[in-house]
N, C-alpha and C positions, 0 to 999 in steps of 0.2 A: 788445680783440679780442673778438669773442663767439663765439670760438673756441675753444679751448683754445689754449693758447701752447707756443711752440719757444723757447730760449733763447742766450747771447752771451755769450762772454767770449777774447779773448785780450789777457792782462794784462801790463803792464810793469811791473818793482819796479825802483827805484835804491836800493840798502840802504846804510846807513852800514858803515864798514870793519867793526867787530867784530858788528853786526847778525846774525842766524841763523837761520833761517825759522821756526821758536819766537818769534821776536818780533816776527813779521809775519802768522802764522798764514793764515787765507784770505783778508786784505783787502790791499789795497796798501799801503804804508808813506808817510808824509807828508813823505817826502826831496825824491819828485819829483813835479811836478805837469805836467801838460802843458796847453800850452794851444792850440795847433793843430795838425791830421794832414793831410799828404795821402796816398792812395793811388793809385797806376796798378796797375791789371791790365789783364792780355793773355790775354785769353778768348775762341776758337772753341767755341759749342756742340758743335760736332760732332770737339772734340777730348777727349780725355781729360783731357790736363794743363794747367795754364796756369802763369801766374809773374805775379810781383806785387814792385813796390817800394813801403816807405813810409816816409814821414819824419817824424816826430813831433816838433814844437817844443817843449820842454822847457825846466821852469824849475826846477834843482838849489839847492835852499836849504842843503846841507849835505856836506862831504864824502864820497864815495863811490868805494867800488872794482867795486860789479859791477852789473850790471842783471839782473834778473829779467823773464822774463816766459811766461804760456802760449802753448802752442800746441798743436794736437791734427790731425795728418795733415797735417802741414807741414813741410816740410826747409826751416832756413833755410839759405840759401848764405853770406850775410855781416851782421855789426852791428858799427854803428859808432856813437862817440857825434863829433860837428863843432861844433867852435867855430870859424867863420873857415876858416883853415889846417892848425887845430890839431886833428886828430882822433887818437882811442883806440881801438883796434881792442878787440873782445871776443870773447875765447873763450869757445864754448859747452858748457854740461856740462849735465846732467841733475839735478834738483833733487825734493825733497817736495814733495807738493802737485800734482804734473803743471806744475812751473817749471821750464824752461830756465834757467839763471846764464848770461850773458856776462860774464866775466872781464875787468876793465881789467890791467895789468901796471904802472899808476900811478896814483894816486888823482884821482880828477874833484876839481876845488874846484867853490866855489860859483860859478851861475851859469847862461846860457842857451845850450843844447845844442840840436842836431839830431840825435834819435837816429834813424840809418839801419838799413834791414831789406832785403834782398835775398831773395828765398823763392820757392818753388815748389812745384805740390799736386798732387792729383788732384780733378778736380771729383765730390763725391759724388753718387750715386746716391736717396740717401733723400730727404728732405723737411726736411732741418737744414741749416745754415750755408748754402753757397752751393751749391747745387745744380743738378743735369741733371732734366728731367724732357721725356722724349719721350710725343709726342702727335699721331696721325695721320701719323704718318712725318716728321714735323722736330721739332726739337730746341730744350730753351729752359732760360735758364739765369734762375735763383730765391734769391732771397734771404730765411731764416726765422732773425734774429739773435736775438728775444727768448727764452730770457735770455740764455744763457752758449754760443754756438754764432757768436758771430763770430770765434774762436778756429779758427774751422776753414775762415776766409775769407782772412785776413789776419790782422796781429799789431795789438796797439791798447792803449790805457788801458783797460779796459772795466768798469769797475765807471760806473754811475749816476751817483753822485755826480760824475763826472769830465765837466762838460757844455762840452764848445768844438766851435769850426767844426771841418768835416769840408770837406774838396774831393775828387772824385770824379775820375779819366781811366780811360776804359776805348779800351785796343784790341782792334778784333774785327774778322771781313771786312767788307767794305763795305756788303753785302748787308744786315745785321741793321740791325732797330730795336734803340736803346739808350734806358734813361730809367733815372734817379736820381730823388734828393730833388728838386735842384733843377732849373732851367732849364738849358739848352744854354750853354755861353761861349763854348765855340770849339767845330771841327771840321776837320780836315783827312783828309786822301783821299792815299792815296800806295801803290802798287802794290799795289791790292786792300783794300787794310787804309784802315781811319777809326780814327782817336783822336781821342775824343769828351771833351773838357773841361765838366765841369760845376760852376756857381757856387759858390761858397763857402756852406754853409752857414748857416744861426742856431745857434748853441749848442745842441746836443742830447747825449744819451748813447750812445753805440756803439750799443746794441742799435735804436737807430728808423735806422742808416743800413741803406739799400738801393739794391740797381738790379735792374735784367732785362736780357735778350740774347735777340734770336727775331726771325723773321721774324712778325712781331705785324700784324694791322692794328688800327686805331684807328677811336675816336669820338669827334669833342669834345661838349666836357661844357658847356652854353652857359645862361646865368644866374646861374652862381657868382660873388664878389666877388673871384676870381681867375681867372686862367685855369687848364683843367681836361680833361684826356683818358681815357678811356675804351680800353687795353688789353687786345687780345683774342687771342686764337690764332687763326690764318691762318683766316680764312672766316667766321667767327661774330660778327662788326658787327651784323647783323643782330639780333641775341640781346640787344640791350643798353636796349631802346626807354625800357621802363618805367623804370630805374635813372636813365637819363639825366633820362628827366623830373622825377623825384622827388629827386634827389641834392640842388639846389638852394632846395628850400624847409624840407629838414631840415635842410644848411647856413645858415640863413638865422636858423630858430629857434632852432639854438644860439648866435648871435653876438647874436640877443637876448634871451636867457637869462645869458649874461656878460657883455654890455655889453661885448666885448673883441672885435674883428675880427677874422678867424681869421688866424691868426698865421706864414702860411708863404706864401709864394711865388706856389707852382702846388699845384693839388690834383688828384691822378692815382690812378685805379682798376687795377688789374691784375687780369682773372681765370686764378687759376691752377689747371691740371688736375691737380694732384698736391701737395695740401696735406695736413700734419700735423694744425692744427688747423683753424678757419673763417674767421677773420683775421687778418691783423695792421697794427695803425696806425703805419708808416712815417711820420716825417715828410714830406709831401708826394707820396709814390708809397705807398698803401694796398693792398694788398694782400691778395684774398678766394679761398675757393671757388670754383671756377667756375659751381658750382652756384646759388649767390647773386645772379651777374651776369649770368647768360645764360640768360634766362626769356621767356616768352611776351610778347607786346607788354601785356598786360592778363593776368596769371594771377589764377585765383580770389581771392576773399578771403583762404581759410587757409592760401591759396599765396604771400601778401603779406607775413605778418607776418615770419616769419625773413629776408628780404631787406632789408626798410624797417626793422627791429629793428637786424641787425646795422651796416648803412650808419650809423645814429645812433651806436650804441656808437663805431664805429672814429671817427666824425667828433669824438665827443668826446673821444676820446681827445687830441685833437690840443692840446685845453684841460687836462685832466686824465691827467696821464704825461707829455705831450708841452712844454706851455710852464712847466709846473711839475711834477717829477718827483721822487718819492720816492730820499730816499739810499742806501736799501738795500733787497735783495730784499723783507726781513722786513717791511717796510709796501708790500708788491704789491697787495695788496687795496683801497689808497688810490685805485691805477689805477681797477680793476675793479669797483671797487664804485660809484664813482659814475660812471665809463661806463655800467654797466649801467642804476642809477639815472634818469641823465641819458638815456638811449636810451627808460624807460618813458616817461617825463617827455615827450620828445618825443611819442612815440609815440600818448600818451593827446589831446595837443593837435590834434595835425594828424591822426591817425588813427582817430576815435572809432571809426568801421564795427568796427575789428581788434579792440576788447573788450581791452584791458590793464590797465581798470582793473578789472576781473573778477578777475585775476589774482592769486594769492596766494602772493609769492615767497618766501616762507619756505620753501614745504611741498618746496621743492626741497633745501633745505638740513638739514630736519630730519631723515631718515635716517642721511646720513655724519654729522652731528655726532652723533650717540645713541651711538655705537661709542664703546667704551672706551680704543679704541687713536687714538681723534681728536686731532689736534694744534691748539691754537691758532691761527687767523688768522694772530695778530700772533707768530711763533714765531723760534728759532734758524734764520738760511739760511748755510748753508756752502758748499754745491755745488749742482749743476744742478736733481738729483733733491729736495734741500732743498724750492726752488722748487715743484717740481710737486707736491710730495706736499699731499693735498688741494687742489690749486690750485681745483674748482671750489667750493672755499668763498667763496675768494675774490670771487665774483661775487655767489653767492648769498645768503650769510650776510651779506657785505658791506654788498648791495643792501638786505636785511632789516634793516640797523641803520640804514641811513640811512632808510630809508623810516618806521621807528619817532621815528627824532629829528623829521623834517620831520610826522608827527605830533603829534608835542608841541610844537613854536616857533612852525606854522606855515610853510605854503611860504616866503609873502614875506619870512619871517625867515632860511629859510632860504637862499633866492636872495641876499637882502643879506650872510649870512657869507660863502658860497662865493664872490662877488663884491669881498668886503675879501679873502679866503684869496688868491684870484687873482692881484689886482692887486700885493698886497705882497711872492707870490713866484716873479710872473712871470721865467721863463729862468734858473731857478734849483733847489733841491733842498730838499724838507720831509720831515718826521718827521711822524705821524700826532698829534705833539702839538701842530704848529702851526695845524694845524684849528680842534680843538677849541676850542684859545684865538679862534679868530674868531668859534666856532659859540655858546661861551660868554658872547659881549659881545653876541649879540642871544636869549640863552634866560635866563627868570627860575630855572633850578636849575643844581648844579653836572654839566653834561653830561660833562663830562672824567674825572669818576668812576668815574658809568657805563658809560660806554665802552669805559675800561679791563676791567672786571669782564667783556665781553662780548668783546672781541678778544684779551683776551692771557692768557683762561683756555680751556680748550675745554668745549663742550657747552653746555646751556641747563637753566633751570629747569623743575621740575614745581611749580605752584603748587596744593596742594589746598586747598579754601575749605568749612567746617563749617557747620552751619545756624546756631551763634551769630556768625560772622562772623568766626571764627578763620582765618588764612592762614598754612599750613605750605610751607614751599619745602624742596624738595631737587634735587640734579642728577638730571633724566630720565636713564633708564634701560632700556634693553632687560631683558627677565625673565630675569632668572639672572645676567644680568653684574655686575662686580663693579667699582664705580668711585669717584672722590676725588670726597668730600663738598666741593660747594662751595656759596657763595652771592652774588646779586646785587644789584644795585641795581635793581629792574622797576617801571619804570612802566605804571601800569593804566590803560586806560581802560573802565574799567566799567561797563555800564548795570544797573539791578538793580528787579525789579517789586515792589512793597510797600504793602498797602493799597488797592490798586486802581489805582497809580499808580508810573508808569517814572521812574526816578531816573538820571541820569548824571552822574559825575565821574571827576577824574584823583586816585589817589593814588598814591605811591612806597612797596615793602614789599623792606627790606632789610637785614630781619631773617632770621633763620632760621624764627620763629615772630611774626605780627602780628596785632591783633586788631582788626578794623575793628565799631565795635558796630553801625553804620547799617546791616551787612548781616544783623545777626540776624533769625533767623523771617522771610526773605526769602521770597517766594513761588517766585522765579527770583536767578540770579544769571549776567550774561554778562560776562565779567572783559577782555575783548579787543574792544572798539568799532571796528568796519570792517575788523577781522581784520589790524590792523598790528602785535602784540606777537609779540616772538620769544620765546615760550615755551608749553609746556603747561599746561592747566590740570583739574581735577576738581570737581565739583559734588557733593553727595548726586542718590541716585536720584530723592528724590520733586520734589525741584527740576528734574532734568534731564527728567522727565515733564512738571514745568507748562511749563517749556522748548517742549517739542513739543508742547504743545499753545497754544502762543503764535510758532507761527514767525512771524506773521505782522509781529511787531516787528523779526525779524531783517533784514537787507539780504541780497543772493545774497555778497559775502563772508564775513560773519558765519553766514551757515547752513552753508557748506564748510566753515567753520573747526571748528561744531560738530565734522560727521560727521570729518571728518581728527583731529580732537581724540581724537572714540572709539576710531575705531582705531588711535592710536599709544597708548592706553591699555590696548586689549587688546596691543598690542606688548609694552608695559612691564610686561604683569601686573598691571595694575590694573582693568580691568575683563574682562568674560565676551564671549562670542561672538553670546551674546542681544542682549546692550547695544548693541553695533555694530549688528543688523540691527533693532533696533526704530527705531536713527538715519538706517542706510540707507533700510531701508522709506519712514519720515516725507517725506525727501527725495527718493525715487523718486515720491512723489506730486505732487510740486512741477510748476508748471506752468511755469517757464520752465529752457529746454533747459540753460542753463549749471549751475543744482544740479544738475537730473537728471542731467546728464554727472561730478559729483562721485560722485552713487551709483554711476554705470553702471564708472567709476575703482577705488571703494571694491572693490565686487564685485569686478572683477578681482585685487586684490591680496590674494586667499584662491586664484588659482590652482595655488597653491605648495602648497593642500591637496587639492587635485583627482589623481586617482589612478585605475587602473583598475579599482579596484571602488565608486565613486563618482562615473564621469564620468556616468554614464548619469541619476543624481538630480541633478545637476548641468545638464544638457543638461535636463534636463525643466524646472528650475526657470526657465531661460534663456529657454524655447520658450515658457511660460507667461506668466514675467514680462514679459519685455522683445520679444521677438521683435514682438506687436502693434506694440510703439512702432516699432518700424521698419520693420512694415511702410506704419504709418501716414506714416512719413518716408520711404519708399520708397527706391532704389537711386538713382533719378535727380535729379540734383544741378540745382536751379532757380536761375535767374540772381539771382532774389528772395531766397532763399535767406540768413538773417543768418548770420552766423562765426558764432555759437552752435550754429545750427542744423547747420550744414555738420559742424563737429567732432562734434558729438553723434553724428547718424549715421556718420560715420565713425565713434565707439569704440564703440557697439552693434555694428558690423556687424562690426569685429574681433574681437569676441568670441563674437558668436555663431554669426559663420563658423567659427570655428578648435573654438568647444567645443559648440556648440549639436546640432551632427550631427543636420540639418534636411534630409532629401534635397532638398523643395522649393525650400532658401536653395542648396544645392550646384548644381541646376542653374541656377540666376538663377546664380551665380558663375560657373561655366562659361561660361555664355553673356556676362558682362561681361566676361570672359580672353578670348574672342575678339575681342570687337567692340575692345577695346582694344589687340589683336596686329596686327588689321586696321587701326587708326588709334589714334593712339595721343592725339589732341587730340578720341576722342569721347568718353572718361572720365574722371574727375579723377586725377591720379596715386595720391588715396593712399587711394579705393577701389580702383583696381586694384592695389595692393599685398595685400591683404587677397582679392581674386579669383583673383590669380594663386598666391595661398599656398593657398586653397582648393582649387584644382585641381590642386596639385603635391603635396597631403599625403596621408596614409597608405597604406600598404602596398601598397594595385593602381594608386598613379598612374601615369596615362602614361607614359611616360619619354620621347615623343614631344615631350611640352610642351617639354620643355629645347633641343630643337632650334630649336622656333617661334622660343621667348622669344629665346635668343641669337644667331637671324636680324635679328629686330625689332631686339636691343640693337643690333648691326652695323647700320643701317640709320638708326639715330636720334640726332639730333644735339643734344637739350635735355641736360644732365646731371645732370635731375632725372627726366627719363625713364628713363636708362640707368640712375639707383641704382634705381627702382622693381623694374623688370627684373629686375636683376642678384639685388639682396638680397630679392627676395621668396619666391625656391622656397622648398618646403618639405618635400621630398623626404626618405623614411624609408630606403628599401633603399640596403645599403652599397653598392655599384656607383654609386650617383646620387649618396650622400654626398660617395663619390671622385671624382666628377665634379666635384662643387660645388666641393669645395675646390682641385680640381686648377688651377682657374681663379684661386685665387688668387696662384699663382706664373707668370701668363700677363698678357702685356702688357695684358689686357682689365682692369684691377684694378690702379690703380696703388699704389706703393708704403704713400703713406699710407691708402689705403683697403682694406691687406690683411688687417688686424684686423678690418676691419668686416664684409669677405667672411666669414675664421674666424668671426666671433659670429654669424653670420646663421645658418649650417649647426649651430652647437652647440645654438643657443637650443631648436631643435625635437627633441632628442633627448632624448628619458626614461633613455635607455640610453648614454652617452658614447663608449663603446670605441670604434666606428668611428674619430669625429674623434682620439682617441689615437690608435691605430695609427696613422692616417695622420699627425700631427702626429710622432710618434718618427720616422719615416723621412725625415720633409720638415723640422726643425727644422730646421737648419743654412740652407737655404733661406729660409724665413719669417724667421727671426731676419736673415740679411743683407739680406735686402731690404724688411725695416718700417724706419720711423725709432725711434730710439734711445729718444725716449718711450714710443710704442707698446711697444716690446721690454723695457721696465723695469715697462711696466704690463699687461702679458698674463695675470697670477694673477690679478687682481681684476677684470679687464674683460671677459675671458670663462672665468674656470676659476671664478668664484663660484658656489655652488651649494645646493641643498637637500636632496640626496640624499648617504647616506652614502658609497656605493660612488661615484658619482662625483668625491667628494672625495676619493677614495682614487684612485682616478685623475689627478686633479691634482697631488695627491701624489707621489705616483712619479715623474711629468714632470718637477716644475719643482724638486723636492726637491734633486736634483743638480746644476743649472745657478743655482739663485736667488742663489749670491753671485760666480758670475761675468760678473753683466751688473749694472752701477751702478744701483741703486733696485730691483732685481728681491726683493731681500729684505724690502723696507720694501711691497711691494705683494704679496707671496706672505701676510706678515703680517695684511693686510687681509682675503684673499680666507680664510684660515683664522679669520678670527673674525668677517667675515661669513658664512662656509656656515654655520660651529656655532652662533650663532646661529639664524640659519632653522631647521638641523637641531632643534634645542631649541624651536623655536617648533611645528615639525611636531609633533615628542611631545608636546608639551602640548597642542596645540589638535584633533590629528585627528579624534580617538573625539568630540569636541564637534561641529567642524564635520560629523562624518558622520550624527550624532544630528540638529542639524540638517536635514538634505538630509531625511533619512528622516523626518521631520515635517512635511515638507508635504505 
């Protein structure tokens, strides 16, 4: 998914007679295995409740008295285990762990069961398990199983490991489109009502089953190696042009990247108005944003890459999670990391225009991994929140380690292991050590080491490098934190100037202290070739001067790695505030847009030091600096126009719109806020986000804007227009605060995007109270109507902070609620040692950076 993920579990236990949930703990016990399900449910959208039967075919290798299993907002009515004639009713009791016990009153022998389930729900509201979500006045019913949330759909095997056919009957009224995994088998029609049977399955895990219900129209999806439909909400076919075109050649290139044909049936898109995260790779019904699918016939370039991005990710998914799936949560990252991987991969082939290979995905992952309180990749998963906690390491860190090894073996080396990995554990279940052992029979070092060293410890190396060639490691670190010494196995790929002449090689430094003499009295030393190493590194000074005065060796990866390099060093306390701008500077002179947009990046992430007795040297240095270049790039976006270029001006113009306090830029901004309210396909969306936040900020805004804007959202039917819209004001006065947010508990702002709504109004306050006050009174509200991840991760995703007093405000909020919502303690944790953090970064560096500003 390149999404963030929702999860799946309602689990069955057959335990041996003296057995005790002590020695079954969170995993299923190996008494029973199952190895076919089917489900019927009876589901009206526009009802509240439904009911469901299922029968789980079961193969009991051992004695037993009771069955275990989860379930979460589900009454069941009856279970039974059927042999033939011969059935065992079970009574049910309440158990640790969130288990149901069905009680036999005579011992099961061994042998093959039909465990029977009778049950009854309410279809939720949020964006988990099986859900309602209304949109434009009808109703559609959604399924978000990954991980542990099909427990709240029906009852099942639900761990991974457990991969058998699934069959599907759903009755609804006749009215509805219905679509599963697979194909149609039967249907019949009988007073009103369809019961829809659909095929039996290929072996997969609980969490990839899914269906829909809605009055949908459709598109087929025509060029794929199967057949293929296109899923919309009532009216919006139209919206679908470009996806449709493109679906088919990025299926195309991953089936020639595995040499493996894609491996299911049908292949089916869903766009859904009310998702948690941004995908999910269903076995053969995929499941997206709507925002992903329902685009202009041809959107801009930088309008391109998150749609054609994610559509790869989920398509590989299908090879990776999907025909070979990891056994346990705790190698999740297996998924995610080479979908991400595999989605660049594609990406770079068929999409040169979009710049991904520009891209340097580490820098995504090295912030959360710096924290002290970071967990390992490869960690303990026990429950849901287990899962998510860091989940977007998983993608990024993930992507960072594979893209490190497929630097060192080689692609084609690489393609040949993940092609043996495939093939040997096709429809089946791996540990991340059986990679390795593929990845190892075509790399000449021991990779499976390394590896380890990098997924199942947290955080990454600091490698400093001395003029005699000495290499000291330690774990990076944020300045003042306090964290476990560790060390790795890193491979370098090094280039290094010496004698008048560039030198490059690979060596391995996995020691604590190593001493390379080829790099003594180097002139230069670049320890990271094409900026694929996951870790940091330090130079002496007068080296990192012949450095800048030699970019010209560098590649545009290799120069952002520099500048990003400096400043997680001034992060770490390792180096000054000088050092970073003599790096930026170097780089702001660069003549192609994608470094400059590293600077223009770097700069903004000092706006945590900007202040009201600093903004004004700040806005000067902005108006000075950069303001030319945009004007030189102007407001209007030309057809010609490279994704470098596009982005670049885009993040000038956010920043010098929001800090620059340019009258002249304010009223160009104004005047782009209209023309975009008046038509909303004569601007690109994501300078009018940036126009519209201009003319809604400080103190005298209009308050008339708010009217315009949420005429226009009512009126417009892209759902990349409406977030524009929605999330751009940027309204100070508490009356339009209360506005802002009041809209989050209003049908206009569906449930998963009510977090996004709260960030959007927080992010712009210096001053928090308002969004508190309003937040204490509407808690109860916001908490029942976000989805349950959302609601576990509200301290870190919008109460993080750099101000002391509004961490004291977060404080007080969440202080008392953080151990009664599942994971809200383990994210309240984050958000407290990422504020003090920043706070500790503020004191240290203020009186510097303000010294700074006042010196130019």
């Amino acid at each position: 998914m390149k999404r963030l993920l929702s999860w799946v579990s309602c689990m069955f236990m057959l335990v041996a007679g003296a057995a005790t949930a002590e020695d079954v703990e969170y995993r299923l016990p190996g008494a029973v295995k199952p190895t076919f399900q089917k489900i019927h449910l009876n589901i009206d959208p526009d009802q509240p409740d439904y009911s469901g039967t299922t029968v789980i075919e079961v193969n009991v290798t051992e004695p037993v008295t009771k069955v275990g299993f989860y379930q979460m907002d589900i009454q069941v009515t009856n279970a039974e285990l059927r042999q033939g004639n011969r059935i065992y009713p079970l009574r049910i009791t309440a158990g640790e762990y969130s288990i149901n016990w069905g009680h036999s009153s005579a011992t099961v022998p061994v042998g093959q069961y039909e465990l029977a389930i009778d049950f009854e729900g309410k279809v939720n509201t949020s964006s988990d398990g099986m859900y309602l979500s209304s949109f434009e006045g009808r109703n559609y019913i959604f399924t978000q199983f990954e991980d542990m949330h099909a427990r709240k759909a029906f009852p099942s095997f639900d761990e991974p490991a457990f991969k058998i056919p699934y069959q599907m009957t759903i009755t609804t009224p006749e009215k509805q489109v219905v679509a599963s995994n697979t194909p149609v088998e039967k249907r019949t029609v009988e007073n009103g009502k369809q019961t829809v049977t659909f095929m039996k399955t290929k072996p997969m895990p609980t969490y990839l089953v899914a269906y829909t219900v809605g009055p949908f129209d459709s598109v087929e999806m025509e060029g794929l190696s199967v057949p293929g439909k296109l899923y919309v909400p009532k009216g919006y076919a139209d919206k679908t042009k470009f996806i449709v075109k493109h679906t088919p050649e990025i299926l195309k290139s991953l089936e020639n990247f595995f040499g493996i044909d894609y491996p299911y049936r049908k292949l089916d898109f869903v766009a859904v108005p009310n998702f948690t995260h941004g995908a999910m790779e269903n076995a053969g019904l995929i499941t997206y944003r709507d925002s992903l699918l329902l685009l202009e016939d041809e959107p801009g370039l930088a309008e391109r890459s998150s749609p054609l991005n994610v559509v790869a990710h989920e398509l590989a998914h299908q090879w990776y999670g999907n025909l070979v799936t990891m056994a346990w949560w705790d190698d999740l990252w297996l998924n995610e990391a080479f979908a991400s991987w595999m989605a660049s991969y594609v990406m770079m082939e068929l999409y040169p225009e979009l710049n991904f290979k520009e891209r340097v995905i580490q820098e995504g992952a090295f912030g959360a991994d710096a924290s002290p309180t970071v967990k390992p990749v490869k960690k303990v998963v026990r429950s849901q929140p287990d899962v998510m906690d860091g989940l977007g390491l998983n993608y990024s860190k993930g992507e960072s380690i594979l893209q490190m090894i497929e630097a060192l073996i080689g692609t084609d080396n690489f393609q040949k292991g993940v092609q043996a990995y495939m093939n040997k554990h096709a429809w089946g279940n791996t540990q991340a050590d059986d990679l390795w052992a593929e990845l190892d029979k075509v790399s000449d070092f021991n990779l499976s080491a390394m590896m380890k060293a990098y997924l199942e410890q947290p955080g990454y190396p600091l490698l400093d490098i001395s003029n005699d060639g000495t290499i000291t490691q330690q774990r990076f670190h944020l300045a003042g934190a306090q964290v476990q010494e560790q060390t790795w196995a890193v491979p370098l790929n090094i280039s290094y100037k010496k004698d008048g002449k560039i030198h490059r090689e690979i060596v391995f430094v996995d020691k604590q202290t190593t001493r390379l003499p080829q790099l003594a009295e180097a002139d230069w030393v670049f320890p990271n070739d094409n900026a694929t190493g996951y870790f940091r590194w330090a130079i002496p000074d007068a080296q990192m001067d012949n450095l800048l005065s030699d970019l010209d060796a560098l590649n545009n990866r290799e120069k952002k790695n520099v500048l990003y390099n400096m400043q997680a060093l001034l992060n770490g306390g390792e180096a000054g505030i000088d050092s970073v701008m003599k790096v930026l500077n170097a780089m702001a002179q660069d003549e192609d847009p994608e470094v400059i947009r590293a600077a223009v990046g770097t700069l903004a992430g000092f706006l945590y030091l900007v202040n009201d007795e600093n903004e004004a040297q700040f806005a000067k240095l902005l108006n000075e600096k950069y303001l030319p270049l945009l004007d030189k790039l102007t407001l209007t976006q030309s057809d010609d126009d490279e994704e470098s270029v596009i982005r670049l001006r885009t993040q000038l113009y956010r920043l010098l719109g929001r800090h620059g306090d340019n009258k002249t830029l304010i009223a160009k901004s104004k005047a782009l806020a209209e023309k975009y309210l008046a038509d909303t396909s004569s601007v690109p969306n994501s300078l009018a986000r940036t126009a519209l936040s201009v003319a809604t900020m400080g103190p005298d805004a209009d308050p008339a804007w708010f009217d315009r804007i949420m005429a226009t959202f009512a009126q417009s039917k892209l759902p990349n227009v409406k977030n524009a819209l929605l999330y751009s004001m940027s309204y100070e006065d508490p009356k339009m605060i209360n506005k802002l947010l009041d809209l989050a508990l209003t049908d206009n702002v569906t449930p998963a995007n009510t977090i996004s709504m709260l960030g959007s109004v927080v992010r712009n306050l210096d001053n928090e109270t308002p969004f508190y006050n309003w937040l204490s009174k509407n808690a109860d509200a916001v908490i029942e109507k976000m989805p349950d991840y959302h609601v576990s991760r509200m301290p870190e995703f919008i109460a993080t902070t750099c101000d002391a007093d509004n961490l004291a405000l977060a404080i007080a909020f969440y202080g008392p609620i953080k151990d009664k919502h599942e994971g809200m303690a383990r994210s309240y944790d984050i958000m407290m040692d990422e504020s003090n953090q920043c706070i500790r970064l503020k004191d240290t560096y203020q009186s510097k950076f303000d010294a700074f500003l006042q010196g130019l």
